[in-house]
N, CA, C and O atoms as a Tinker XYZ file with bonds, in Angstrom:
   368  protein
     1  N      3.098000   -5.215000  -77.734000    73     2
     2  CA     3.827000   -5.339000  -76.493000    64     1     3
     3  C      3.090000   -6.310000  -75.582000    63     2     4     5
     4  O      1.871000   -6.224000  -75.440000    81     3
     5  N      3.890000   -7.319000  -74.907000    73     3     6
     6  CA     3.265000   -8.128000  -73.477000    64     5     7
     7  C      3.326000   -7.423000  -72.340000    63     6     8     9
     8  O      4.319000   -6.925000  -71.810000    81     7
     9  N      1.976000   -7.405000  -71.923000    73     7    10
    10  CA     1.998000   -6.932000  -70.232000    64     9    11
    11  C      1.353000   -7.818000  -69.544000    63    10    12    13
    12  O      0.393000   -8.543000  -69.804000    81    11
    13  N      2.160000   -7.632000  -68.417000    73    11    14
    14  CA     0.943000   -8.694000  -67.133000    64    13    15
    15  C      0.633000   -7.333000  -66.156000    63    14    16    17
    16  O      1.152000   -6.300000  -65.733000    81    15
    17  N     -0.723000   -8.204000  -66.125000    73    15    18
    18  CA    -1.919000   -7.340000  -65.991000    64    17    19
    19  C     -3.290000   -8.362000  -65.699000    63    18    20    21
    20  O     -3.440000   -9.436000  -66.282000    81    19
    21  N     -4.168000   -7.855000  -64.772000    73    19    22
    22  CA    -5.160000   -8.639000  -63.791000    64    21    23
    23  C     -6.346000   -8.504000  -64.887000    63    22    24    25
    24  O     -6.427000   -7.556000  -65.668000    81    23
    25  N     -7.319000   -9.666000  -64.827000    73    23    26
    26  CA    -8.137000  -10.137000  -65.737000    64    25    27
    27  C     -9.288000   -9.964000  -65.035000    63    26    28    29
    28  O     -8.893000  -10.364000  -63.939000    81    27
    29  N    -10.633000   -9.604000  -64.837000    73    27    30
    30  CA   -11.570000   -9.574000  -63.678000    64    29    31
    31  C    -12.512000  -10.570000  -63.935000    63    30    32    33
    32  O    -13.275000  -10.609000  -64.900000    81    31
    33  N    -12.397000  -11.570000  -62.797000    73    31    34
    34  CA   -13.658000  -13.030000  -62.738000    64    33    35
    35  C    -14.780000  -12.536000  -61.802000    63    34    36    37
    36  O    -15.130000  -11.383000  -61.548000    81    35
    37  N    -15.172000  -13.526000  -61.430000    73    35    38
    38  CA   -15.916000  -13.530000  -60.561000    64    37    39
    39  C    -17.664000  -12.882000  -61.400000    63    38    40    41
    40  O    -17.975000  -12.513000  -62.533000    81    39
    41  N    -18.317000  -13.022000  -60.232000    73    39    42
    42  CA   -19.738000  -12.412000  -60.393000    64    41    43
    43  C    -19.982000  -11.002000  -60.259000    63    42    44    45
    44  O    -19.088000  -10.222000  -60.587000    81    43
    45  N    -21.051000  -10.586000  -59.831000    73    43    46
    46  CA   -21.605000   -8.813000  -59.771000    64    45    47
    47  C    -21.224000   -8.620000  -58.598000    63    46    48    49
    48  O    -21.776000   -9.291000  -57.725000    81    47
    49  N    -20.145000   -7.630000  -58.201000    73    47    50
    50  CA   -20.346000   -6.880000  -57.362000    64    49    51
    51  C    -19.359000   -7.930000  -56.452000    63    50    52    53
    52  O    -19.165000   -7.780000  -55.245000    81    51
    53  N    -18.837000   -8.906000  -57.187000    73    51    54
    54  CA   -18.156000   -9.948000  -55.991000    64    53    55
    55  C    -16.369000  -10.242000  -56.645000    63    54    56    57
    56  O    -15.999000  -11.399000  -56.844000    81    55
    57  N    -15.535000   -9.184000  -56.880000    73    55    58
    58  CA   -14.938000   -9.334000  -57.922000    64    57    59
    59  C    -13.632000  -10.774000  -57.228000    63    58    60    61
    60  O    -13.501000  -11.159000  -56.066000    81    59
    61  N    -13.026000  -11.145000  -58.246000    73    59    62
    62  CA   -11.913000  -11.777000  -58.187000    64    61    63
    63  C    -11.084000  -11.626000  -59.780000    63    62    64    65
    64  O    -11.600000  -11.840000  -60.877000    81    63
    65  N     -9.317000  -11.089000  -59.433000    73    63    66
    66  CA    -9.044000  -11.298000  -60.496000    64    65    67
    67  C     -8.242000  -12.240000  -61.022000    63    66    68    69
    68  O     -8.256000  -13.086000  -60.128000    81    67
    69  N     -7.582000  -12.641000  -61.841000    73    67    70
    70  CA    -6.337000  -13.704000  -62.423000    64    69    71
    71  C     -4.816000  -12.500000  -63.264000    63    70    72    73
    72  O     -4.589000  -11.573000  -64.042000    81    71
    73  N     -4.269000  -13.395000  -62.407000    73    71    74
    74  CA    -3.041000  -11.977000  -62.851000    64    73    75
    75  C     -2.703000  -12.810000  -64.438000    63    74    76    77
    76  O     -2.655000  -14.040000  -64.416000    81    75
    77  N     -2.495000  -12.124000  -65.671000    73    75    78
    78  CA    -2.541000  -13.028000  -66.412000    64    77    79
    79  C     -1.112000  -12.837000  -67.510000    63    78    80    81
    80  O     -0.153000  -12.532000  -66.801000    81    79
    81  N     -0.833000  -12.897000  -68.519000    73    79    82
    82  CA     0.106000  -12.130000  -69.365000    64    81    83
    83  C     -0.511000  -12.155000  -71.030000    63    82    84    85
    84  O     -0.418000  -13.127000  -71.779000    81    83
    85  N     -1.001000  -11.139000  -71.292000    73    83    86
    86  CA    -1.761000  -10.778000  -72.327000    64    85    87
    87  C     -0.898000   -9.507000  -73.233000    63    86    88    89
    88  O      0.008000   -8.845000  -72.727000    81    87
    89  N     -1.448000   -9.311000  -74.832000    73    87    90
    90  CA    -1.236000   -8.350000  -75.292000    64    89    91
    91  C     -1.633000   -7.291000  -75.277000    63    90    92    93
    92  O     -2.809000   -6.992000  -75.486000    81    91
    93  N     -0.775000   -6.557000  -75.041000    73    91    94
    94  CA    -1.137000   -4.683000  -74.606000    64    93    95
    95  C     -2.472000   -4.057000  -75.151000    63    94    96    97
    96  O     -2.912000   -2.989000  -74.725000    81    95
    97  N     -3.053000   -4.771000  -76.082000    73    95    98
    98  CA    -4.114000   -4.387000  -77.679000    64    97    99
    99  C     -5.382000   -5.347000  -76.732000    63    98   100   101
   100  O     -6.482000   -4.829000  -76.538000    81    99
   101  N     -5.203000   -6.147000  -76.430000    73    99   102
   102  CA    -6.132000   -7.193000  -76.417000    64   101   103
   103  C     -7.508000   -6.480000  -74.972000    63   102   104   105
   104  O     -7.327000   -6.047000  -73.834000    81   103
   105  N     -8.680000   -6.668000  -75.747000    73   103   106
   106  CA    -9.638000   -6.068000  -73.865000    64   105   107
   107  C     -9.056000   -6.762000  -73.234000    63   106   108   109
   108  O     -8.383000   -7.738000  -73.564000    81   107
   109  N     -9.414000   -5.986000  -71.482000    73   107   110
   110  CA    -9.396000   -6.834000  -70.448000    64   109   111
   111  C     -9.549000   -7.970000  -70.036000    63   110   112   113
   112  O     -8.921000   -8.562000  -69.158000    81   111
   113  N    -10.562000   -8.372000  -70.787000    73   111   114
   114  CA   -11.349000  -10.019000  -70.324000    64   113   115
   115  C    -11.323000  -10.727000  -71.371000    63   114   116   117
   116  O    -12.128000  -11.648000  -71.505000    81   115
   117  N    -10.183000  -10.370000  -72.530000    73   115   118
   118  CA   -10.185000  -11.255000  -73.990000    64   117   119
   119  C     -9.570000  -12.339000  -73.618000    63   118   120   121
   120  O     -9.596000  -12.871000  -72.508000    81   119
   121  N     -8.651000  -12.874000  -75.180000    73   119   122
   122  CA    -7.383000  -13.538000  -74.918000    64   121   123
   123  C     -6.724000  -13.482000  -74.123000    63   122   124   125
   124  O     -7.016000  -12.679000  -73.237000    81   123
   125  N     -5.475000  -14.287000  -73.980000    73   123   126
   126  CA    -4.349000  -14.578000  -72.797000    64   125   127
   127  C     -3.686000  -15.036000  -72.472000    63   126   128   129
   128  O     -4.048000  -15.761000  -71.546000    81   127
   129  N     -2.355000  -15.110000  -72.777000    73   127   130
   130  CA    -1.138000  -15.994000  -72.766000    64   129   131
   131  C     -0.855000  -17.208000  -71.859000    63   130   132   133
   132  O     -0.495000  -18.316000  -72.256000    81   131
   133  N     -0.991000  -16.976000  -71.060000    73   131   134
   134  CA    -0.589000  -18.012000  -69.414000    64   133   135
   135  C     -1.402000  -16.923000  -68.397000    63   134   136   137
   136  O     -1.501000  -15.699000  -68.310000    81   135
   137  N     -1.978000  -18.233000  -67.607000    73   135   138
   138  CA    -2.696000  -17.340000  -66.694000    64   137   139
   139  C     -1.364000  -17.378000  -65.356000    63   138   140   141
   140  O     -0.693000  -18.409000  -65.311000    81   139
   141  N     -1.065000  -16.315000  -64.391000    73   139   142
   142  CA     0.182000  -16.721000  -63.269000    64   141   143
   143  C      0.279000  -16.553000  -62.177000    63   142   144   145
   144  O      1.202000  -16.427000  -61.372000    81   143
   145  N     -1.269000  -16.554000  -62.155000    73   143   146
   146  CA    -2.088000  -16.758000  -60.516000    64   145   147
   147  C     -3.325000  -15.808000  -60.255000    63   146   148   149
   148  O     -3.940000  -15.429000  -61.252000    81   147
   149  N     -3.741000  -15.392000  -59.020000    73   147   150
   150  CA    -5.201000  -15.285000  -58.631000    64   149   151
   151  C     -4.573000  -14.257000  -57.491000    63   150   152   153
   152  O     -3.460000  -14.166000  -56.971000    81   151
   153  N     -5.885000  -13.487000  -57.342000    73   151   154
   154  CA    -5.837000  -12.429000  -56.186000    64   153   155
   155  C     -7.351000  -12.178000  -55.820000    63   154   156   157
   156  O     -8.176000  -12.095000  -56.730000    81   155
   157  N     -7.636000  -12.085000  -54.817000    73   155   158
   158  CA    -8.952000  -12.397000  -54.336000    64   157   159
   159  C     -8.736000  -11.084000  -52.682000    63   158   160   161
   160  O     -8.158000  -11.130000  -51.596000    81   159
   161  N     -9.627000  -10.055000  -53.460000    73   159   162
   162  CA    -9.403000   -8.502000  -52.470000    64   161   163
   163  C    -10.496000   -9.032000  -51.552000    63   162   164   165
   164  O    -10.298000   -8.529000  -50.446000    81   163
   165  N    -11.403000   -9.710000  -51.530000    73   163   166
   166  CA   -13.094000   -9.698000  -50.724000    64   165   167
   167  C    -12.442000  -10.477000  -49.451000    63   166   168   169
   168  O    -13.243000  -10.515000  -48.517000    81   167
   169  N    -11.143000  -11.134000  -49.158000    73   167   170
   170  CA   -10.642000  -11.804000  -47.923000    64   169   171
   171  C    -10.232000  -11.160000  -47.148000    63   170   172   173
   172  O     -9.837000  -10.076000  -47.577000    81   171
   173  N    -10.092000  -11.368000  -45.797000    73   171   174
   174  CA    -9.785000  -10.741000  -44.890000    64   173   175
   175  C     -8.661000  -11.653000  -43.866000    63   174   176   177
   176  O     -8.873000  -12.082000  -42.732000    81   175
   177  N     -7.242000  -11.786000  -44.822000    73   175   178
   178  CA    -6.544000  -10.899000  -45.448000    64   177   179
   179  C     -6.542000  -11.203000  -47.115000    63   178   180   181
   180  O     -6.506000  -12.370000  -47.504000    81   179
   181  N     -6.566000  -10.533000  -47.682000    73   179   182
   182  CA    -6.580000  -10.444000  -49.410000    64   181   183
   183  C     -5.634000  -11.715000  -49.648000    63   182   184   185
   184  O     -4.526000  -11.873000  -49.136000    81   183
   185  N     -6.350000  -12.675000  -50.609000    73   183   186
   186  CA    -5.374000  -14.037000  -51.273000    64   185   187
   187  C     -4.762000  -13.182000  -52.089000    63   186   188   189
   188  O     -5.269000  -12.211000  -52.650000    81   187
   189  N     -3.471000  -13.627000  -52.157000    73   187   190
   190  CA    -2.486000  -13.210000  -53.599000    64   189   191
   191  C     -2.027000  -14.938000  -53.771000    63   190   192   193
   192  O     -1.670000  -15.548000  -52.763000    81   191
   193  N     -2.073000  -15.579000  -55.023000    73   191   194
   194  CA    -1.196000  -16.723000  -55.172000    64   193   195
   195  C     -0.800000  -16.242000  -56.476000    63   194   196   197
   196  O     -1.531000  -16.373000  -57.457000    81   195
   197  N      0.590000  -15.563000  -56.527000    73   195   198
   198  CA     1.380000  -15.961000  -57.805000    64   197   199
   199  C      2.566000  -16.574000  -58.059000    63   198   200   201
   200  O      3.489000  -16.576000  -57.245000    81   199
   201  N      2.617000  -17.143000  -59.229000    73   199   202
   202  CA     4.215000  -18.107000  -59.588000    64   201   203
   203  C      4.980000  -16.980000  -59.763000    63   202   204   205
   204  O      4.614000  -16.062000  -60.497000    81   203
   205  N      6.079000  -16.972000  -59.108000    73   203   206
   206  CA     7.189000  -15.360000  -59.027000    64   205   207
   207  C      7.920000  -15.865000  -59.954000    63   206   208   209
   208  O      8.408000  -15.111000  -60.795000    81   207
   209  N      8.242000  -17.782000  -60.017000    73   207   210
   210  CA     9.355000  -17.661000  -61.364000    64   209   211
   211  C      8.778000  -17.939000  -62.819000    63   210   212   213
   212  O      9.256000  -18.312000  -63.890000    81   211
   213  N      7.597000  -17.601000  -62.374000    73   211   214
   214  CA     6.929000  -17.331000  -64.201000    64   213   215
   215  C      6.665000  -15.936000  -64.377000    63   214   216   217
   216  O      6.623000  -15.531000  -65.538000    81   215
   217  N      6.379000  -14.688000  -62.940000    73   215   218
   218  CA     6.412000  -13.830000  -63.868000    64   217   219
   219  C      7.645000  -12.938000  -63.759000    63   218   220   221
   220  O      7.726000  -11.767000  -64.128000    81   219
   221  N      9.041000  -14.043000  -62.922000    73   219   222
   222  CA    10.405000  -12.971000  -63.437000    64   221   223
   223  C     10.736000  -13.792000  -64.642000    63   222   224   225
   224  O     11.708000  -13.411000  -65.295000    81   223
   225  N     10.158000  -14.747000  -65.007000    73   223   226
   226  CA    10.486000  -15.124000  -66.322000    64   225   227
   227  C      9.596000  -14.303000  -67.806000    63   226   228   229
   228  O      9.851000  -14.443000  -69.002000    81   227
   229  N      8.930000  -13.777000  -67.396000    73   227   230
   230  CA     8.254000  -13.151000  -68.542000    64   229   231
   231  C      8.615000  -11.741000  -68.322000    63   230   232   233
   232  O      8.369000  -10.941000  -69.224000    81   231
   233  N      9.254000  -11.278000  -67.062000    73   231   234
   234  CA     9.851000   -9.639000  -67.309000    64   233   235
   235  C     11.106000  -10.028000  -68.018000    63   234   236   237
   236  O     11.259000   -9.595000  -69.161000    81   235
   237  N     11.975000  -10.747000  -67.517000    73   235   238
   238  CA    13.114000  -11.277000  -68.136000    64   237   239
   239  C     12.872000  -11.288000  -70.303000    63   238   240   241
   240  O     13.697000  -11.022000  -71.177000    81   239
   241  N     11.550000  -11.674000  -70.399000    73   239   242
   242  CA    11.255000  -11.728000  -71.795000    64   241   243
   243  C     10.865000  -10.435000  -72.475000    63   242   244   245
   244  O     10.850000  -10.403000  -73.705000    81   243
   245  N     10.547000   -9.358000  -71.759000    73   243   246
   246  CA    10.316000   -7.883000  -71.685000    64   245   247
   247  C      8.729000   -7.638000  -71.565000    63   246   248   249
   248  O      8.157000   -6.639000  -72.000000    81   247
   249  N      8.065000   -8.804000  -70.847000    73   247   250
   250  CA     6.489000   -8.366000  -70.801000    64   249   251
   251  C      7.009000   -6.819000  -70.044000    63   250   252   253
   252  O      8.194000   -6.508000  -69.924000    81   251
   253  N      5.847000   -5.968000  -69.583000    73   251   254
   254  CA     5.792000   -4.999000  -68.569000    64   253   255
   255  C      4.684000   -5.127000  -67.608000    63   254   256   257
   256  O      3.545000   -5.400000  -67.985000    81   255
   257  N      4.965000   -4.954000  -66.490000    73   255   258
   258  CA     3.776000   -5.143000  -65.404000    64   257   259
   259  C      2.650000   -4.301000  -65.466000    63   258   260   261
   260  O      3.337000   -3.582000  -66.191000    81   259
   261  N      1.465000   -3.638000  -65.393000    73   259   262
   262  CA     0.600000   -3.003000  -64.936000    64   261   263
   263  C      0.588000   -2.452000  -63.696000    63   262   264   265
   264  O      0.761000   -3.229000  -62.758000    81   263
   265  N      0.363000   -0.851000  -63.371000    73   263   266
   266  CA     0.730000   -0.361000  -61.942000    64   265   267
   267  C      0.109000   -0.877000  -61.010000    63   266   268   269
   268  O      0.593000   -0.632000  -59.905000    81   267
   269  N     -1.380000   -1.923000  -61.029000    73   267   270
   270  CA    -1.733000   -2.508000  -60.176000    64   269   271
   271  C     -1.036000   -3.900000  -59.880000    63   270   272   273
   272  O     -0.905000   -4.049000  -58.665000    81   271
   273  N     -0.416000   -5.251000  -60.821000    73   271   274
   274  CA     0.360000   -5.697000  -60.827000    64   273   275
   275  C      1.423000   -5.738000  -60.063000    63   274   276   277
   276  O      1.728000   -6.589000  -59.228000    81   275
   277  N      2.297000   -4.228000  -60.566000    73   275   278
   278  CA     3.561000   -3.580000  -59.628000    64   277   279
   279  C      3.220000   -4.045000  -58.359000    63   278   280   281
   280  O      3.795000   -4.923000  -57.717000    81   279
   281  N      1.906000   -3.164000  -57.938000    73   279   282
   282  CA     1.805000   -2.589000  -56.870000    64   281   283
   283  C      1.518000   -4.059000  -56.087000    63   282   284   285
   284  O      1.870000   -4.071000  -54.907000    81   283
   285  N      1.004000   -5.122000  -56.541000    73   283   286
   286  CA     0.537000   -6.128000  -55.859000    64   285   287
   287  C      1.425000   -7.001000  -55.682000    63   286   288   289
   288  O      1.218000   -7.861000  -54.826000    81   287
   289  N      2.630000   -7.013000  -56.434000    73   287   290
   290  CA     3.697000   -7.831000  -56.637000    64   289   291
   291  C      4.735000   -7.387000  -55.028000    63   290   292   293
   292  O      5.270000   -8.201000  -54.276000    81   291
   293  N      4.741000   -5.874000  -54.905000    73   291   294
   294  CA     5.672000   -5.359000  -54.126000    64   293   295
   295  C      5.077000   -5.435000  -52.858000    63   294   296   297
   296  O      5.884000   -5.551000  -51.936000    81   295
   297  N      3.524000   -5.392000  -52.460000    73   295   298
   298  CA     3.151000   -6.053000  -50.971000    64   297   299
   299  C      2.987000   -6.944000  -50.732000    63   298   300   301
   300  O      3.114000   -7.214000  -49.537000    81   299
   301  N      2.620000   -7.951000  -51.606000    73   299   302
   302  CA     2.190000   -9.286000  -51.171000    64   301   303
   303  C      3.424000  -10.494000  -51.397000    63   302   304   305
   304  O      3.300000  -11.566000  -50.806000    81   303
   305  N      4.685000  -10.225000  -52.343000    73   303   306
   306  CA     5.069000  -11.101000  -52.551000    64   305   307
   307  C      6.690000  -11.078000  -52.584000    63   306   308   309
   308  O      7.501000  -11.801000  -53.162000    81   307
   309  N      6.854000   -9.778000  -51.593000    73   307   310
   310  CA     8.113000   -9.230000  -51.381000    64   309   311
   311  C      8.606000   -9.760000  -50.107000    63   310   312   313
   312  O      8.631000   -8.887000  -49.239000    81   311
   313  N      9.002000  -10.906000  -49.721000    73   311   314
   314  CA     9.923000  -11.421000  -48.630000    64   313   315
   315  C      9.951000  -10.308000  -47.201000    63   314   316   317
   316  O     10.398000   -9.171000  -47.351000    81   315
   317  N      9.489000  -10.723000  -45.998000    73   315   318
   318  CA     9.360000   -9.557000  -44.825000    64   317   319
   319  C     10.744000  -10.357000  -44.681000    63   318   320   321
   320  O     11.215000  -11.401000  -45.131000    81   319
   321  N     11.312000   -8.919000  -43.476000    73   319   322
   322  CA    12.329000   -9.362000  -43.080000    64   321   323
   323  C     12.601000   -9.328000  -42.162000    63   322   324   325
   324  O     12.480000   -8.319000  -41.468000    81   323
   325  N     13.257000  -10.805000  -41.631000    73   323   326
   326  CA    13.380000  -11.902000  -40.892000    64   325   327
   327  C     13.799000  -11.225000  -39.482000    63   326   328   329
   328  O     14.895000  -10.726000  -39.228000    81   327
   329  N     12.497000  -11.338000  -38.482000    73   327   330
   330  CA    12.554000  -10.494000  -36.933000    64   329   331
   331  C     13.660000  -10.912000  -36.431000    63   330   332   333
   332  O     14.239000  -11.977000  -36.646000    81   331
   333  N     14.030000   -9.812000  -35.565000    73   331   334
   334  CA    15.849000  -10.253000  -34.854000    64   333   335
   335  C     15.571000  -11.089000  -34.210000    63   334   336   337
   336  O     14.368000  -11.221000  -33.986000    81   335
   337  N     16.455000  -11.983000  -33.647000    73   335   338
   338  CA    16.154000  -13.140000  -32.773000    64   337   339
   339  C     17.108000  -13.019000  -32.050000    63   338   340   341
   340  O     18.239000  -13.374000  -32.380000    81   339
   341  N     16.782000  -12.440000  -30.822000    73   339   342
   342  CA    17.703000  -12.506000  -29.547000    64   341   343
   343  C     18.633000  -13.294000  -29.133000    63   342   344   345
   344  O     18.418000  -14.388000  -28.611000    81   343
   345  N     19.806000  -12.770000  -29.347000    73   343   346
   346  CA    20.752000  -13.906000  -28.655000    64   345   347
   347  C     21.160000  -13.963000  -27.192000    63   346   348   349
   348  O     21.309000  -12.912000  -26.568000    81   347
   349  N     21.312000  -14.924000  -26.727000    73   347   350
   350  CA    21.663000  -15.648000  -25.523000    64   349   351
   351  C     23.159000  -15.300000  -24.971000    63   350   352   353
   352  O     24.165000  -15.481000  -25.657000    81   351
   353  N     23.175000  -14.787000  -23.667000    73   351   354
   354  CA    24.245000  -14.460000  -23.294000    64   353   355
   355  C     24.757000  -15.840000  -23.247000    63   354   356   357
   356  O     24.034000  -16.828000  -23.123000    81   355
   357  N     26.782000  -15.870000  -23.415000    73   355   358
   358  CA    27.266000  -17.165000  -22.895000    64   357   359
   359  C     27.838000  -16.626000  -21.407000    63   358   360   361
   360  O     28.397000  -15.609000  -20.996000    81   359
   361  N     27.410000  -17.797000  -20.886000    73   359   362
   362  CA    27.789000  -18.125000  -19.636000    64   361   363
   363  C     29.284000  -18.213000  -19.357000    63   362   364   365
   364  O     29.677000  -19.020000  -20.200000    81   363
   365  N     30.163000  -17.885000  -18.750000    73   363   366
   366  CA    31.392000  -18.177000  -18.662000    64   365   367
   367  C     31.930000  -18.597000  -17.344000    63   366   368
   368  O     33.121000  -18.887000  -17.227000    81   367
């Protein structure tokens, strides 16, 4: 099975991961299909950069996400929605 699922870089104690799309079998830090961006928790506010139409193109192919994945996909890269913007009385 394909899942996307976060890869861990970085040094000791300084993590950064790569969201990646790998086989379900494969360790954490093995092989790896396409890497489909980076997330970096040590910022203040946390980097997320992922390509959304590479990885609705690989759910579309039946990868499955990882619950951290999910979970990072649904705060960081879920569209806020758009503050009301006051309208203007007309004058008559």
């Amino acid at each position: 099975m394909v899942v996307i699922r976060m890869r861990r870089a970085g040094s000791k104690k300084r993590p950064f991961f790569r969201v990646v799309v790998t086989d379900s079998r494969a360790a954490r830090d093995s092989s790896f299909v396409e890497i489909l961006g980076h997330y970096n928790p040590r910022t203040k506010p946390a980097v997320v950069k992922i390509d959304r139409e590479r990885v609705d193109y690989w759910i579309k192919c039946g990868a499955q996400p990882s619950d951290s994945v999910r979970t990072l996909l649904a705060r960081h890269l879920t569209p806020e929605p758009a503050a009301a913007t006051p309208v203007a009385p007309v004058a008559q």
